[in-house]
Residue, then its C-alpha position, 0 to 999 in steps of 0.5 A: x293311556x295308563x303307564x306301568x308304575x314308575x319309580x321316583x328317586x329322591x335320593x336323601x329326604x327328611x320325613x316327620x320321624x328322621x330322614x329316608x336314605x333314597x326316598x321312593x315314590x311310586x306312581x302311574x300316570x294316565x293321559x297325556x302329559x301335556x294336559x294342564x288339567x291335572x289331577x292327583x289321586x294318591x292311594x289308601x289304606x290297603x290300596x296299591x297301584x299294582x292291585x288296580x286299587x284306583x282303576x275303579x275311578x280312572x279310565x275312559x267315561x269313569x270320574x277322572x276320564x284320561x282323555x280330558x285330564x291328566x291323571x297321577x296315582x301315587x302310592x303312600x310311603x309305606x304301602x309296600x311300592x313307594x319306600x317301606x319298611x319292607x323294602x328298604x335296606x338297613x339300618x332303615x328297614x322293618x321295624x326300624x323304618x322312621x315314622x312318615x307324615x301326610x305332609x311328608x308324603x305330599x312334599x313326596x308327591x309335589x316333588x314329582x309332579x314339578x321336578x319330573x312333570x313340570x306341573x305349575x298347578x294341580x287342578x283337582x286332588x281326589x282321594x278314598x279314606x287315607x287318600x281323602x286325608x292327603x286330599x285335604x293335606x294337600x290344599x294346606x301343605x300348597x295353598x296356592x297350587x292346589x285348585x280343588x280337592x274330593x276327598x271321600x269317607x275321609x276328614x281333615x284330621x284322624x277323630x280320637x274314635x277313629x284313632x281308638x278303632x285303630x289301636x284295636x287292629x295294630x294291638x292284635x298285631x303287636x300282641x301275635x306271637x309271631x311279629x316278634x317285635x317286627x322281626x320276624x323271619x318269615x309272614x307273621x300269619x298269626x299277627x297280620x290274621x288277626x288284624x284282618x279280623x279284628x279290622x273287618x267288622x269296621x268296614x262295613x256296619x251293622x246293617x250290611x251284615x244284617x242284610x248278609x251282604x258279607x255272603x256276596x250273593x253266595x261266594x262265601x257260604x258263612x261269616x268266618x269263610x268271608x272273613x278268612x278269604x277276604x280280610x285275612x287273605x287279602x293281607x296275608x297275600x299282599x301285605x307286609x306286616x310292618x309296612x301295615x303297621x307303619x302306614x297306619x300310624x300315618x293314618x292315626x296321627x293326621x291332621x291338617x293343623x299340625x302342618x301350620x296352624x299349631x293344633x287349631x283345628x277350625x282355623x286351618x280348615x277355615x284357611x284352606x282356599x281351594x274349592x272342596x267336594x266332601x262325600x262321607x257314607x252315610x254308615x260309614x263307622x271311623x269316618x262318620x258323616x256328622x264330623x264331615x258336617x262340622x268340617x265343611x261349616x268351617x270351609x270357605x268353599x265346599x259342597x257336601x254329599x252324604x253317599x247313602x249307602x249301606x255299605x258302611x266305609x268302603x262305600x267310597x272304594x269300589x265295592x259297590x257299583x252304585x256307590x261309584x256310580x253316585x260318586x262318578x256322578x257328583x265328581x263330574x259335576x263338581x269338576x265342570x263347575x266353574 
């Protein structure tokens, strides 16, 4: 049974950019407490708990079933729901919320999980995109209190490509004439309407647009009616334009060896203990298969399933039920394997 999002308090807690003055986590639980078997799973990029952004994986019969584990979803700092710079009051609001790491995130998390819940271990972390870096943070920050991690159209580090992509959305929205520098009185449309377009594009990929999958078997009867709807008016209904800011620049500065390894790269992935399960989509444009090759000939222990899938990055969300399908499937699997 899913609990309401919950609200861990903090109180003082330093992060990588200064100190968050009451640190908030936001979280839901599913199943019961008392199930040793627990299981994370934190969100991603445009991903709340309050959109049902991780219902797509948790629930009876689907990958991380209630009744046999106990399942956490965590909201990132910076997603609007755990602290942001959209809720949190001066002088650490807006623009001037400091910059938050993975590893401040899942210091956040650990804290939850042993403080409130008196977890001891995590069997499993499981995470999409930004969910699937903290999947692969979390084995790093916790050696020995982590089991296994999946992390899905993800890698353990945010690729010079994948951070380039990046500076195209954010540079719309720091160039719109009405973000004003992240002070802005009222919704910067202009701002958050165009890092929706210029963003668009990168989720999918080129065959999918060629099959005119974005005309969702007629729900929109043109290109710029899916972008507007879709791209544009998922953030503009949800979304704050600082906190989208501010959680991509989490998302473009990750990587495991800063955590502990001094930048060495192949020595923190080849340090990690916990079993792993790697699922990268086959076109998925920023988090491309052949990085998640290279990363799982460094791990001592990981299985790597290419999801194939037209569907580009959010083949590993919930977009198309055959791809959660697929991914359900090899969840399970890997989950009762000894």
């Amino acid at each position: 049974m899913q609990t309401p999002t919950q609200y861990y308090h903090h109180g003082r807690f330093k992060v990588a950019g200064g100190v968050l003055p009451d640190a908030v986590t936001a979280y839901r639980t599913y199943g019961d407490p008392n199930n040793d078997k627990v299981i994370v799973f934190p969100t991603c990029y445009g991903a709340k708990l309050a959109l049902g952004s991780q219902d797509y994986l948790v629930g009876e019969g689907k990958a991380l079933d209630p009744s046999k584990y106990f399942v956490v979803t965590f909201a990132l700092f910076c997603n609007g729901e755990s602290s942001s710079p959209s809720n949190t009051p001066a002088p650490y609001g807006g623009p001037y919320f400091p910059f938050v790491s993975y590893e401040d995130n899942i210091r956040a998390q650990h804290a939850v999980l042993t403080k409130h819940f008196g977890v001891r271990k995590v069997f499993c972390v499981v995470g999409f995109s930004m969910g699937g870096q903290q999947a692969y943070h979390w084995p790093v920050v916790f050696p020995d209190f982590v089991e296994r991690f999946v992390s899905i159209c993800s890698s353990a580090r945010t690729s010079p490509h994948n951070q380039c992509f990046l500076e195209g959305p954010k540079a719309a929205m720091l160039a719109s004439k009405d973000f004003a520098d992240g002070h802005y009185q009222s919704t910067p449309q202009h701002g958050i309407r165009a890092f929706g377009r210029v963003y668009s594009a990168w989720a999918y990929g080129q065959t999918w647009f060629r099959e005119y999958k974005h005309l969702m078997d007629g729900e929109y009867p043109d290109l710029n009616s899916f972008i507007r709807e879709r791209w544009e008016g998922g953030y503009v209904n949800n979304w704050d334009a600082n906190d989208m800011i501010a959680l991509l620049n989490t998302w473009q500065k990750g990587d495991i060896s800063i955590v502990r390894d001094g930048g060495d790269y192949e020595k923190a992935l080849k340090s990690i203990k916990a079993k792993g399960l790697i699922m990268p989509s086959k076109t998925d444009l920023y988090f491309p298969p052949e990085d998640s090759e290279t990363e799982v000939s460094h791990l001592r222990d990981a299985k790597l399933h290419v999801i194939p899938s037209i569907w580009g990055h959010v083949a590993g969300g919930s977009a198309n039920p055959p791809d959660v399908a697929f991914i359900t499937e090899k969840i399970v699997e890997f989950l009762q394997t000894p």
